[in-house]
PDB file with one MODEL, atoms N, CA, C and O in Angstrom:
MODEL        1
ATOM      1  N   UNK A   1     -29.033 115.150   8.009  1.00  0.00           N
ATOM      2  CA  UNK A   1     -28.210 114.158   8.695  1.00  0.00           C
ATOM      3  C   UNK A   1     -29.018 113.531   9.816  1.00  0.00           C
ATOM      4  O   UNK A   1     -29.727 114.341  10.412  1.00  0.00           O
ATOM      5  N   UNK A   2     -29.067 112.486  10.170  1.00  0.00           N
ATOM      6  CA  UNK A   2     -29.590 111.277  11.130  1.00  0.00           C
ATOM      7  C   UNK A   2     -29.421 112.165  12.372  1.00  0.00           C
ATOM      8  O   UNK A   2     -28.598 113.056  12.162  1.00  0.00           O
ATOM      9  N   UNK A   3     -29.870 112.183  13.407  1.00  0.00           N
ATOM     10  CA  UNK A   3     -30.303 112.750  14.678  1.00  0.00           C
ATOM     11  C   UNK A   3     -29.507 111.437  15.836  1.00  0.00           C
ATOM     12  O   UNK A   3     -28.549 111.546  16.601  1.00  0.00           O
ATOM     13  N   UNK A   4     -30.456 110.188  15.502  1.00  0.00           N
ATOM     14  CA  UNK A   4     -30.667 108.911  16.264  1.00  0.00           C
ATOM     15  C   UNK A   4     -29.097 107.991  15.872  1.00  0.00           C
ATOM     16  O   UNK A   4     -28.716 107.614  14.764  1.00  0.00           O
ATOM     17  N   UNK A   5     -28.472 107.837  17.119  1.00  0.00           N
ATOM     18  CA  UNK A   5     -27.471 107.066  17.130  1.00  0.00           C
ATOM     19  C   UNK A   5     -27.598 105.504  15.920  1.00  0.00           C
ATOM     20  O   UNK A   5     -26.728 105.139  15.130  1.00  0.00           O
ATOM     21  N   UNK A   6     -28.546 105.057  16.089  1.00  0.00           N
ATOM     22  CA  UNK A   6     -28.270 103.888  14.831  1.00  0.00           C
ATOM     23  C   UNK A   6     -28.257 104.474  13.523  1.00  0.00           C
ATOM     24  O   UNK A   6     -27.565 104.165  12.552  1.00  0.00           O
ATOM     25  N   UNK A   7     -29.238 105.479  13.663  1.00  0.00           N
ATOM     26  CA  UNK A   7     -29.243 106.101  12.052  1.00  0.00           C
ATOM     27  C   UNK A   7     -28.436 106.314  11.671  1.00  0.00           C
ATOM     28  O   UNK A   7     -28.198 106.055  10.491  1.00  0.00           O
ATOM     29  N   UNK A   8     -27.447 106.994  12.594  1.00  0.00           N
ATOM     30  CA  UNK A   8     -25.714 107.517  12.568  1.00  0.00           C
ATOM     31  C   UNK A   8     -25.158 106.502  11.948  1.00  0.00           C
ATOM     32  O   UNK A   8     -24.656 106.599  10.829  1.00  0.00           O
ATOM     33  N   UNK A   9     -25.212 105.243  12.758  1.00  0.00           N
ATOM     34  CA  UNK A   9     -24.244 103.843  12.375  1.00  0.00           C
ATOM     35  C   UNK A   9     -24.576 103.489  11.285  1.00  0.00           C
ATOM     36  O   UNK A   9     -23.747 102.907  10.586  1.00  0.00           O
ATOM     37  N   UNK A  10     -26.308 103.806  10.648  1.00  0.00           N
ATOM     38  CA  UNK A  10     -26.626 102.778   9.609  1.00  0.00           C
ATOM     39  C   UNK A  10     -25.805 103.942   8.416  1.00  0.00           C
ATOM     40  O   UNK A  10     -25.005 103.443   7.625  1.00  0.00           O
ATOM     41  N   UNK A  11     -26.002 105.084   8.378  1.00  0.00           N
ATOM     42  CA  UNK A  11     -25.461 105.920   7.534  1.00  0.00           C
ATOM     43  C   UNK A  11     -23.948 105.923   7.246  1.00  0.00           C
ATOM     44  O   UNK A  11     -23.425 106.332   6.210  1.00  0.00           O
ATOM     45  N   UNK A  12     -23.256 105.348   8.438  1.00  0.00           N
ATOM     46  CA  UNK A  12     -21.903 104.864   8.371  1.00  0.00           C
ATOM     47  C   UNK A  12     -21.146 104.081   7.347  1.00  0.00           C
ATOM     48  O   UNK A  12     -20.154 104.204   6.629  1.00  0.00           O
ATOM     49  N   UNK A  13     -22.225 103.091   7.661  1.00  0.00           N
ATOM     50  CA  UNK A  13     -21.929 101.520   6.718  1.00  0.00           C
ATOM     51  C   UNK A  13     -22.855 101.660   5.678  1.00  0.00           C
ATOM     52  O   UNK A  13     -22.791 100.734   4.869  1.00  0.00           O
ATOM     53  N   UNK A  14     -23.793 102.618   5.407  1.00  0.00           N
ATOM     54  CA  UNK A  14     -23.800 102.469   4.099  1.00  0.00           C
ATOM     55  C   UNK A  14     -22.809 103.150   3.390  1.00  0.00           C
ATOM     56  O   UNK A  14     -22.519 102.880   2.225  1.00  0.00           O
ATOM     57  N   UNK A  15     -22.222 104.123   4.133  1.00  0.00           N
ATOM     58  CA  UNK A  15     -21.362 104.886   3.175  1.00  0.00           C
ATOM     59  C   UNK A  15     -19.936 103.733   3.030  1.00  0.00           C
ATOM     60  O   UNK A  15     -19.648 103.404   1.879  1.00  0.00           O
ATOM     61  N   UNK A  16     -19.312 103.306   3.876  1.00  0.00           N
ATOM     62  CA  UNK A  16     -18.417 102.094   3.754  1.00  0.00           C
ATOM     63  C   UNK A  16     -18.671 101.110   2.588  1.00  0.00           C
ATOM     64  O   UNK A  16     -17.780 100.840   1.783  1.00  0.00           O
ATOM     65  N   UNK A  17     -20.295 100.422   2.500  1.00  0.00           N
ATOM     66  CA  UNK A  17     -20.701  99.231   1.478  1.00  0.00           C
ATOM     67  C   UNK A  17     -20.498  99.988   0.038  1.00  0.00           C
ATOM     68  O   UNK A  17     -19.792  99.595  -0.890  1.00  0.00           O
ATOM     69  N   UNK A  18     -21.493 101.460   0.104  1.00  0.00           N
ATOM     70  CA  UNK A  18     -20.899 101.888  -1.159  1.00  0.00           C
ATOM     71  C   UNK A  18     -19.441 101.922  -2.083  1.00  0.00           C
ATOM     72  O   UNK A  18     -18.975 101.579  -3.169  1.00  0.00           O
ATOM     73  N   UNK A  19     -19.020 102.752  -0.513  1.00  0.00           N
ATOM     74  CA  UNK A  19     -17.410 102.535  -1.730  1.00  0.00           C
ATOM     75  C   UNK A  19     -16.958 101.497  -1.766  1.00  0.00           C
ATOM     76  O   UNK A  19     -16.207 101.321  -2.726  1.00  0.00           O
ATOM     77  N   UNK A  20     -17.114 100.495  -0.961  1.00  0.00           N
ATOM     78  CA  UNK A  20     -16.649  98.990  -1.544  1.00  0.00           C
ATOM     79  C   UNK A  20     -17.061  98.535  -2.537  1.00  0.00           C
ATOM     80  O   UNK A  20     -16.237  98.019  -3.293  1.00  0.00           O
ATOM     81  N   UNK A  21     -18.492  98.547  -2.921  1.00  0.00           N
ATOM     82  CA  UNK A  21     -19.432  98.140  -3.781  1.00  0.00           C
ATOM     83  C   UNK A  21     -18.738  99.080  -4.899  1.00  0.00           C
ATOM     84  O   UNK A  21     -18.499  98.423  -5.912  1.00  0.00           O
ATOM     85  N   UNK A  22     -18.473 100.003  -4.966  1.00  0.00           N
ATOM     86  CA  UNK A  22     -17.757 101.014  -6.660  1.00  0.00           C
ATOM     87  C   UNK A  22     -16.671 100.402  -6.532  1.00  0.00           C
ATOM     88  O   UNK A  22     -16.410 100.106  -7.698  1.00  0.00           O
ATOM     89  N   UNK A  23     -15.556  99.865  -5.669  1.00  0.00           N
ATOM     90  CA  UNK A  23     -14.502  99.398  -6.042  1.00  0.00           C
ATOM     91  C   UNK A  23     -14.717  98.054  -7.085  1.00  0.00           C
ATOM     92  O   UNK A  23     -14.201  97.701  -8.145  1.00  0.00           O
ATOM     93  N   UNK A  24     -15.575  97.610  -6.348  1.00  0.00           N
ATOM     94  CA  UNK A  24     -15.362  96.087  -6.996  1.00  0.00           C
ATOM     95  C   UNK A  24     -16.210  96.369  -7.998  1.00  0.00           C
ATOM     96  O   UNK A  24     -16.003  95.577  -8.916  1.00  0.00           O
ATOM     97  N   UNK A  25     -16.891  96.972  -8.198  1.00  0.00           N
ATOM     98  CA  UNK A  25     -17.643  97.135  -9.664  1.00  0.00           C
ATOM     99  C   UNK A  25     -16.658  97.789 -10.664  1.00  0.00           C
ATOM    100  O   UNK A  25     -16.682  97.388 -11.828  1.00  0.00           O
ATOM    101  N   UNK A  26     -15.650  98.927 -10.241  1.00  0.00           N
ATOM    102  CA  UNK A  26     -14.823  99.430 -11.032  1.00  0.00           C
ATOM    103  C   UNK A  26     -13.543  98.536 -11.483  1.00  0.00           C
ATOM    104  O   UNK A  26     -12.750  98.927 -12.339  1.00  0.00           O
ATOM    105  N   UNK A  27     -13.418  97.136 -10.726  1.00  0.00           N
ATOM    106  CA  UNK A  27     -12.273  96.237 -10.982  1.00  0.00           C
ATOM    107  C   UNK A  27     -13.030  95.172 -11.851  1.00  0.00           C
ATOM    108  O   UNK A  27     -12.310  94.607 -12.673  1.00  0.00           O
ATOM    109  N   UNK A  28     -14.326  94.798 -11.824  1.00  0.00           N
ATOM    110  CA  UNK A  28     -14.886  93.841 -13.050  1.00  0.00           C
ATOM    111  C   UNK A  28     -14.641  94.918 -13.972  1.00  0.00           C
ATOM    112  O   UNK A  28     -13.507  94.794 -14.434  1.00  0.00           O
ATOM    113  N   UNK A  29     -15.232  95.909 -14.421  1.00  0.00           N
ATOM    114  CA  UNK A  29     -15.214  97.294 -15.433  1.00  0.00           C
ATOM    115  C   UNK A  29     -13.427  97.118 -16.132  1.00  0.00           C
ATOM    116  O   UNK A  29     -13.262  97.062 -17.351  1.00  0.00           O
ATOM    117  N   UNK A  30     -12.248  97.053 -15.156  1.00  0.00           N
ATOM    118  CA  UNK A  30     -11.325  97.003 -15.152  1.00  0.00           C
ATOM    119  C   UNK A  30     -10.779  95.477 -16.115  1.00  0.00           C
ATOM    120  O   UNK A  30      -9.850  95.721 -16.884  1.00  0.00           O
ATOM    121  N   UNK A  31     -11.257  94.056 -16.114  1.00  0.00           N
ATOM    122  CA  UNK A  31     -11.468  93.178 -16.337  1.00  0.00           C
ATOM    123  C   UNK A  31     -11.797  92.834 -17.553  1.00  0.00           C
ATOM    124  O   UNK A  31     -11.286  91.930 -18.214  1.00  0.00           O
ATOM    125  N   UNK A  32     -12.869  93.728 -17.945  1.00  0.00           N
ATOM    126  CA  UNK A  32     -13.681  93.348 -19.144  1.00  0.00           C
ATOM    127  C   UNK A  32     -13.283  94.106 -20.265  1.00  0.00           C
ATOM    128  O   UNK A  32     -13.530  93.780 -21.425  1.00  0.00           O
ATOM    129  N   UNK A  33     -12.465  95.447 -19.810  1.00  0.00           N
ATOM    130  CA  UNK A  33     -12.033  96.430 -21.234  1.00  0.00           C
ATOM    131  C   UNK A  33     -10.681  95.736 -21.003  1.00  0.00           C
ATOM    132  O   UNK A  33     -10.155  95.806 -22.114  1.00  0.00           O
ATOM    133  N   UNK A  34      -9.821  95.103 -20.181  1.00  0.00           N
ATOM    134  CA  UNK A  34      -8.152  94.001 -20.463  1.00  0.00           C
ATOM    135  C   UNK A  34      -8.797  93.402 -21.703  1.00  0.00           C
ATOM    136  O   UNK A  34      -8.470  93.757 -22.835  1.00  0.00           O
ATOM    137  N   UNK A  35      -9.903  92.304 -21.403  1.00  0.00           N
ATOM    138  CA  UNK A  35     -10.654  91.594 -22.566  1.00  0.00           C
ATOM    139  C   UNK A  35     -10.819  92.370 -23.994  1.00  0.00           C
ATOM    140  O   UNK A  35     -10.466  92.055 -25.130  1.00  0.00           O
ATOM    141  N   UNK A  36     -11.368  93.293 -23.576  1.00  0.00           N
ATOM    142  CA  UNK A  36     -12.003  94.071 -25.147  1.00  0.00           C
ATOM    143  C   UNK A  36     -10.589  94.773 -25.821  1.00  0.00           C
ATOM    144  O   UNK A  36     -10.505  94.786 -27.049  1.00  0.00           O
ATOM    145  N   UNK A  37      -9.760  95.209 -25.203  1.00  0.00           N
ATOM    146  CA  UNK A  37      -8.737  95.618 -25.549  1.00  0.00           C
ATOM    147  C   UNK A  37      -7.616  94.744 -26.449  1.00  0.00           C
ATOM    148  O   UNK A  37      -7.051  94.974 -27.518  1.00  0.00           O
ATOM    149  N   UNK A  38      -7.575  93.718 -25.568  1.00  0.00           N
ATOM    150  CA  UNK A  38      -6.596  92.467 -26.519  1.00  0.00           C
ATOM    151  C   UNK A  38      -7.804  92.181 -27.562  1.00  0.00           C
ATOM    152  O   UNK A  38      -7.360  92.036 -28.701  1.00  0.00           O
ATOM    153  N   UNK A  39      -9.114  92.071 -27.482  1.00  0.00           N
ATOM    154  CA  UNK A  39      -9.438  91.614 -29.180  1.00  0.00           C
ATOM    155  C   UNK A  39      -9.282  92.552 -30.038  1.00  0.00           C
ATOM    156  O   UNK A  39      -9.288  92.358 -31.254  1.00  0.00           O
ATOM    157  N   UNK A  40      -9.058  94.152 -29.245  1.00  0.00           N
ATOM    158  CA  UNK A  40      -9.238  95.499 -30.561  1.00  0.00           C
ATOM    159  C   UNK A  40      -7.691  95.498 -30.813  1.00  0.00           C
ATOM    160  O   UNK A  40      -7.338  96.361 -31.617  1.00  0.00           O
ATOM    161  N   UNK A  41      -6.692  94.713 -30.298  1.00  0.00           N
ATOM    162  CA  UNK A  41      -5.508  94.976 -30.714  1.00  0.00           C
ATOM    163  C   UNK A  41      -5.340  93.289 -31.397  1.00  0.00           C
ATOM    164  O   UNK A  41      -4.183  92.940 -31.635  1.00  0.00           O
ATOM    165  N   UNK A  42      -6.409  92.338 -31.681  1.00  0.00           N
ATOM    166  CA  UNK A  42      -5.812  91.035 -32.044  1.00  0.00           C
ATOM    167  C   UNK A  42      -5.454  89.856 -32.139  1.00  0.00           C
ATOM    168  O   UNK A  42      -5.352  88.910 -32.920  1.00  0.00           O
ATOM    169  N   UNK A  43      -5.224  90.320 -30.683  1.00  0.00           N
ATOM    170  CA  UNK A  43      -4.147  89.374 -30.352  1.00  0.00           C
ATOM    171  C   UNK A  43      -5.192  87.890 -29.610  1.00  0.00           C
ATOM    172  O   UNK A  43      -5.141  87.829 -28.381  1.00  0.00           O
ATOM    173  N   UNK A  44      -5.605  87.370 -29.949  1.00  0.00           N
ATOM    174  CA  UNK A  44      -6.222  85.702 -29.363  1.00  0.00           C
ATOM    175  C   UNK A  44      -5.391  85.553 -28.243  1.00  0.00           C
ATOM    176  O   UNK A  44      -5.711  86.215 -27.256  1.00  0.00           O
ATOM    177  N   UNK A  45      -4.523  84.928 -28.175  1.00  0.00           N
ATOM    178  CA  UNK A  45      -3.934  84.047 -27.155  1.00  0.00           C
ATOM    179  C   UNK A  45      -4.284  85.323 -25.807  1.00  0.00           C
ATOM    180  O   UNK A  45      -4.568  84.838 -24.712  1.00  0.00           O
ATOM    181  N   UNK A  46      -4.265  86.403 -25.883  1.00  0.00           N
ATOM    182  CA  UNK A  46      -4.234  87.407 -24.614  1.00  0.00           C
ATOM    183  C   UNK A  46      -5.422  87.718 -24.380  1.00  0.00           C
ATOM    184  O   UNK A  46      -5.664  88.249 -23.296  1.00  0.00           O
ATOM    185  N   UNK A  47      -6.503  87.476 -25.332  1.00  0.00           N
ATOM    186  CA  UNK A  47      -8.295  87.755 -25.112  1.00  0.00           C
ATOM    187  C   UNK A  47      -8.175  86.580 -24.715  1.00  0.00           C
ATOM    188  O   UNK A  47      -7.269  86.831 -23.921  1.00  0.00           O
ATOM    189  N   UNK A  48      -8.368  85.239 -24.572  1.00  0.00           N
ATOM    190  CA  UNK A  48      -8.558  83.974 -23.899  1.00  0.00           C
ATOM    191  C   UNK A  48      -8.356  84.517 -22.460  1.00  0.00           C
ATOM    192  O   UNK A  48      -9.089  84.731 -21.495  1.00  0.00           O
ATOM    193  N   UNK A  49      -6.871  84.659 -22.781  1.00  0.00           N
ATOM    194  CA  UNK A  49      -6.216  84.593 -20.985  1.00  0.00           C
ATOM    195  C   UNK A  49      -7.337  85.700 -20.389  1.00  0.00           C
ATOM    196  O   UNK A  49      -8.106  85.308 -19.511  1.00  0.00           O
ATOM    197  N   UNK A  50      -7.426  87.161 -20.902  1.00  0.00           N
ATOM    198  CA  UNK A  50      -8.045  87.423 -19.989  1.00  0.00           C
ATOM    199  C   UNK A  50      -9.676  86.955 -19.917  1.00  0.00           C
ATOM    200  O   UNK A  50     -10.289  86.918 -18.850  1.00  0.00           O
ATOM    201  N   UNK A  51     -10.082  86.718 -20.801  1.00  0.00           N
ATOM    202  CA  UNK A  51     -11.239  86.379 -20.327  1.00  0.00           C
ATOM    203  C   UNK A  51     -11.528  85.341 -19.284  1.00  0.00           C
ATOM    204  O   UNK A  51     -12.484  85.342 -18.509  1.00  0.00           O
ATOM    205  N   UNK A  52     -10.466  84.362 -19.383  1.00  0.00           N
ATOM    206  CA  UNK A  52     -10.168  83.207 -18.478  1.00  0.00           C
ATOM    207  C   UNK A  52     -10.015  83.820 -17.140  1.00  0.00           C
ATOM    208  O   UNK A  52     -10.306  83.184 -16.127  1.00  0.00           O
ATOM    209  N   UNK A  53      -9.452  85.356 -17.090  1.00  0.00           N
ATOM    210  CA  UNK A  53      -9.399  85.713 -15.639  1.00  0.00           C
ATOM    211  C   UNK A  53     -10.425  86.942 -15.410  1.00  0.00           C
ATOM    212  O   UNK A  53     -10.277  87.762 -14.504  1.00  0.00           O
ATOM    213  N   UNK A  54     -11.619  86.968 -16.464  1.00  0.00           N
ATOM    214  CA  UNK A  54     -12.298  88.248 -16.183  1.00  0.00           C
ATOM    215  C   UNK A  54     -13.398  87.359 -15.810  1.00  0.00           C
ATOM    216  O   UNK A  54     -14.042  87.777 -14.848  1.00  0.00           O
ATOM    217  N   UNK A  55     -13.917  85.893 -16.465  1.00  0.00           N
ATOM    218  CA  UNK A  55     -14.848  85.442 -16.362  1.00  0.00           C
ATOM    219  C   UNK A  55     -15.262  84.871 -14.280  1.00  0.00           C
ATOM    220  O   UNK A  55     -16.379  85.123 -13.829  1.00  0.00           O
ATOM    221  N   UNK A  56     -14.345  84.270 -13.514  1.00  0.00           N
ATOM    222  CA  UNK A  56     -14.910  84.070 -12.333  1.00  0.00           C
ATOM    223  C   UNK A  56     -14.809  85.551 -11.312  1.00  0.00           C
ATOM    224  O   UNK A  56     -15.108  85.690 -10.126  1.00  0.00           O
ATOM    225  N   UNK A  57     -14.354  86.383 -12.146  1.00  0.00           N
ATOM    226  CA  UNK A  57     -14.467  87.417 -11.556  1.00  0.00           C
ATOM    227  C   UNK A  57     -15.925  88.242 -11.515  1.00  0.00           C
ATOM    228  O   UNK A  57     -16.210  89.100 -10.680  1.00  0.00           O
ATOM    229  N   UNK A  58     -16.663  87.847 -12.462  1.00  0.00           N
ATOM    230  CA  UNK A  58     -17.814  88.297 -13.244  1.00  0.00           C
ATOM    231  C   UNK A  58     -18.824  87.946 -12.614  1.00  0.00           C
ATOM    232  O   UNK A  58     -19.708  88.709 -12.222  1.00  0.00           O
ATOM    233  N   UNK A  59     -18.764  86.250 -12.396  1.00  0.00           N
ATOM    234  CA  UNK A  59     -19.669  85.027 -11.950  1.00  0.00           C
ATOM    235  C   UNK A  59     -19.362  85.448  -9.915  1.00  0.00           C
ATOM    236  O   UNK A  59     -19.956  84.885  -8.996  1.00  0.00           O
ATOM    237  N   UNK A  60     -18.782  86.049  -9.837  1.00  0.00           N
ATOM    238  CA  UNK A  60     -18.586  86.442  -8.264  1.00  0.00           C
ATOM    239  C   UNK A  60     -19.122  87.290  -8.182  1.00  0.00           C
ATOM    240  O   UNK A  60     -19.868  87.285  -7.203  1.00  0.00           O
ATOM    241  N   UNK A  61     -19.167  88.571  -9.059  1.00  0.00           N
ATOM    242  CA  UNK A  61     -19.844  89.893  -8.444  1.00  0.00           C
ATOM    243  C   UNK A  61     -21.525  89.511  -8.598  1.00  0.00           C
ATOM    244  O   UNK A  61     -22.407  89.968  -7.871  1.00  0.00           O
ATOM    245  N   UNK A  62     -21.742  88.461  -9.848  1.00  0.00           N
ATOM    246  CA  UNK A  62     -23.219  88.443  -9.944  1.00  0.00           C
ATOM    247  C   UNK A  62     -23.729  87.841  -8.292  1.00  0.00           C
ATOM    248  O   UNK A  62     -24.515  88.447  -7.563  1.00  0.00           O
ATOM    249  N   UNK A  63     -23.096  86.594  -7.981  1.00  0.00           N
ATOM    250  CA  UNK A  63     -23.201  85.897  -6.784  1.00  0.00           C
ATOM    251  C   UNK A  63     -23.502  87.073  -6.032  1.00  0.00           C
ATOM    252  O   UNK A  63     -24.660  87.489  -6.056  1.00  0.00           O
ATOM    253  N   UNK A  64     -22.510  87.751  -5.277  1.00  0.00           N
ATOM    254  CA  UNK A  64     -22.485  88.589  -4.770  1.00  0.00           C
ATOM    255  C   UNK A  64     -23.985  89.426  -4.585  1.00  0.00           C
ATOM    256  O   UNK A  64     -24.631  89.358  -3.539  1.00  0.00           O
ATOM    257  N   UNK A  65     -24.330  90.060  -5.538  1.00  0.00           N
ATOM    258  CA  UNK A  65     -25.533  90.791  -6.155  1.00  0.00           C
ATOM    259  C   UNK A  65     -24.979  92.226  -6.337  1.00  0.00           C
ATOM    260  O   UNK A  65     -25.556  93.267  -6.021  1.00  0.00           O
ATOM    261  N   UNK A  66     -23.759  92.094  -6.902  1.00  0.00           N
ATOM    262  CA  UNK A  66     -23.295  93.655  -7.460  1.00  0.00           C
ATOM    263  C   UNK A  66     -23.818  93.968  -8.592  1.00  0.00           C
ATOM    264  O   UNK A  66     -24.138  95.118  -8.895  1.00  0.00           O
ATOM    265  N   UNK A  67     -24.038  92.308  -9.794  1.00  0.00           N
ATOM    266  CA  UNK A  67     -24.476  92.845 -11.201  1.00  0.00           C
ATOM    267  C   UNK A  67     -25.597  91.533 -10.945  1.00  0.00           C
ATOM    268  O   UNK A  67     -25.719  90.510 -10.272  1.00  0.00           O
ATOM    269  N   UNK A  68     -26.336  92.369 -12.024  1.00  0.00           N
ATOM    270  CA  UNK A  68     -27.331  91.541 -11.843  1.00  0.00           C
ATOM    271  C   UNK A  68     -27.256  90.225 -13.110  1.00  0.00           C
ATOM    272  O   UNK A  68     -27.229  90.386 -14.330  1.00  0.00           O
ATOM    273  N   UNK A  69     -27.234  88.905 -12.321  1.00  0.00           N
ATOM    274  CA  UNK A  69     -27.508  87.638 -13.196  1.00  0.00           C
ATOM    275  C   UNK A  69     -27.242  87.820 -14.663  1.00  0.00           C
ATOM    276  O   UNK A  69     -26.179  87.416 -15.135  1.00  0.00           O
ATOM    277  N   UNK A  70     -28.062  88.349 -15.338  1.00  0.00           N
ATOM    278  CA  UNK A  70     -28.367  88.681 -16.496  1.00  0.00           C
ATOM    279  C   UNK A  70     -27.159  89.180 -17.370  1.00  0.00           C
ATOM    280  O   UNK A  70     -26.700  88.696 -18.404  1.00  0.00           O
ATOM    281  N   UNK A  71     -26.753  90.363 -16.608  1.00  0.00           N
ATOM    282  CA  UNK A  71     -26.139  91.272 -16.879  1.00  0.00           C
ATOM    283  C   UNK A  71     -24.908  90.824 -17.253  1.00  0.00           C
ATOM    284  O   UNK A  71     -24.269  91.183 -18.243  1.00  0.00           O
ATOM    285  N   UNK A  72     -24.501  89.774 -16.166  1.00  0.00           N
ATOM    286  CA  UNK A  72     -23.099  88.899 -15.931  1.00  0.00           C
ATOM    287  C   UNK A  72     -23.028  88.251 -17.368  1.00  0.00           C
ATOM    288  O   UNK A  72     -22.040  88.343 -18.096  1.00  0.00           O
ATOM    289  N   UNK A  73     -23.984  87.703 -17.632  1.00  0.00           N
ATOM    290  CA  UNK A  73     -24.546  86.342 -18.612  1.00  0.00           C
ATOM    291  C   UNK A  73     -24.037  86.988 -20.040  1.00  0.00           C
ATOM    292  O   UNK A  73     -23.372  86.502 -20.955  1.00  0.00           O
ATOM    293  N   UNK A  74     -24.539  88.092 -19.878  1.00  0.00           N
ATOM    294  CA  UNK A  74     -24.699  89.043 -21.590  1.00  0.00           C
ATOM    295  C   UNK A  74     -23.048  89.568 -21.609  1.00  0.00           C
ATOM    296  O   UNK A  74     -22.753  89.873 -22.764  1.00  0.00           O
ATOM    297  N   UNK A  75     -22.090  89.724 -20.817  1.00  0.00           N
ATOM    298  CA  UNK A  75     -21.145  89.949 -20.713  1.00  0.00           C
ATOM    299  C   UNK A  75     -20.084  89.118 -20.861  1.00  0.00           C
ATOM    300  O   UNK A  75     -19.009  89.454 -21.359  1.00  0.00           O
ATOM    301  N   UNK A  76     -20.353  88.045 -20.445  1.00  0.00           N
ATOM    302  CA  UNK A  76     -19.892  86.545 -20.311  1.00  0.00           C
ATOM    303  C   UNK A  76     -19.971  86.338 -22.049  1.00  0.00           C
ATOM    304  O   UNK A  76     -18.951  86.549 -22.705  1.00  0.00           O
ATOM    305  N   UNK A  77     -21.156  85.944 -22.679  1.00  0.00           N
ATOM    306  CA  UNK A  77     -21.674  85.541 -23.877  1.00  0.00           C
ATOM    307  C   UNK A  77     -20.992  87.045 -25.123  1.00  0.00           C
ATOM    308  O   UNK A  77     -20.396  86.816 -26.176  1.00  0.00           O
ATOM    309  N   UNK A  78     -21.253  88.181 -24.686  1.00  0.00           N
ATOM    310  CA  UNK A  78     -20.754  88.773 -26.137  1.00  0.00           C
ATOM    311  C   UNK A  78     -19.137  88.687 -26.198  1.00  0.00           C
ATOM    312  O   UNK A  78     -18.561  88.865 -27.271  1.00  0.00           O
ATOM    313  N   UNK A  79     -18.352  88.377 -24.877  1.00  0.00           N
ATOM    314  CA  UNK A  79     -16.790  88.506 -24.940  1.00  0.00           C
ATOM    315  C   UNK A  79     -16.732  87.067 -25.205  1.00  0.00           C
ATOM    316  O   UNK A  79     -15.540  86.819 -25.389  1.00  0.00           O
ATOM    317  N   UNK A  80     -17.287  86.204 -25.295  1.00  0.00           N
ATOM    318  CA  UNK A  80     -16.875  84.871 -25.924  1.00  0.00           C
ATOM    319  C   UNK A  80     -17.151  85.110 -27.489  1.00  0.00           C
ATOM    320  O   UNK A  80     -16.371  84.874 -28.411  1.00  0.00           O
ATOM    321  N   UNK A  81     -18.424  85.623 -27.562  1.00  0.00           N
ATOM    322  CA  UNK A  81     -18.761  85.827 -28.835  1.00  0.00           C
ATOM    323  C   UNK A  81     -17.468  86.311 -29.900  1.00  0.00           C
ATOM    324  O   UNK A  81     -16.900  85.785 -30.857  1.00  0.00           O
ATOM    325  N   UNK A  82     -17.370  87.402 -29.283  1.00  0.00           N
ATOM    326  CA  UNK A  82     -15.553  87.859 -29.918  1.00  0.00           C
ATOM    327  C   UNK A  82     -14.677  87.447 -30.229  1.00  0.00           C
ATOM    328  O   UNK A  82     -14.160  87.460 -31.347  1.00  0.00           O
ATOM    329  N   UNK A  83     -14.311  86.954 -29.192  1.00  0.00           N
ATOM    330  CA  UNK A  83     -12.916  86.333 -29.340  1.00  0.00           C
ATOM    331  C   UNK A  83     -12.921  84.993 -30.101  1.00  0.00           C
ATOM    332  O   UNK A  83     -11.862  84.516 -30.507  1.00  0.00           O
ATOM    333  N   UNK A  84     -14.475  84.191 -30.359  1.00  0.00           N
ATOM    334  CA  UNK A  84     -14.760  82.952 -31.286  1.00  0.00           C
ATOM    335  C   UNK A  84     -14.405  83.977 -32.599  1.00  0.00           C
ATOM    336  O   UNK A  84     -13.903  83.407 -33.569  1.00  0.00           O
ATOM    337  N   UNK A  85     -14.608  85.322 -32.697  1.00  0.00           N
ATOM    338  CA  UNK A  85     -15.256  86.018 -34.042  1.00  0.00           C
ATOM    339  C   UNK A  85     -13.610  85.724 -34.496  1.00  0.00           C
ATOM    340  O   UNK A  85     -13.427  85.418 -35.674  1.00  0.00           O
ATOM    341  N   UNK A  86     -12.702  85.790 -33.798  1.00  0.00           N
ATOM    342  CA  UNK A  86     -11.265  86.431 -34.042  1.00  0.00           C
ATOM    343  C   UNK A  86     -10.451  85.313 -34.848  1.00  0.00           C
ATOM    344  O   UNK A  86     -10.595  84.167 -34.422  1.00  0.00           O
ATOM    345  N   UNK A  87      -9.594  85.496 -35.982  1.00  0.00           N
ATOM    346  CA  UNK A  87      -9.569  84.263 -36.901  1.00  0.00           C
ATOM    347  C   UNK A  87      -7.548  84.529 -36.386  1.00  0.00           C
ATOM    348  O   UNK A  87      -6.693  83.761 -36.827  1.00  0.00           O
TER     349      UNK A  87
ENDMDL
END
């Protein structure tokens, strides 16, 4: 454990950023299986919607720098991919 009063503080707020940082990573996570779920049950009209509400959620955490660019992109692209697949 930190000795030096800032070390104290910096050890503080990292522990604070972390669990913020798992929340909001666990609510995109939360987001993207709503998505995967309505295509494994079917249903189109409810994979749109959510993707419609998983996608600026997605494009925020990348902003952010929770996920990385990429990561967002490939997530973005295979849940469109899907739900185009879905007849």
């Amino acid at each position: 454990m930190a000795n030096i009063a800032s070390a104290k503080k910096r050890a503080r707020q990292s522990e604070k950023h972390r669990q913020h940082n798992a929340s909001l990573r666990s609510m995109v996570r939360t987001y993207v299986k709503k998505v995967y779920s309505a295509i494994e049950a079917k249903d189109k009209k409810l994979a749109e919607e959510s993707y419609k509400a998983a996608q600026p959620i997605i494009d925020r955490m990348a902003n952010k720098g929770l996920l990385h660019k990429n990561k967002a992109a490939r997530h973005k692209s295979r849940l469109s991919a899907h739900i185009k697949k879905m007849a």
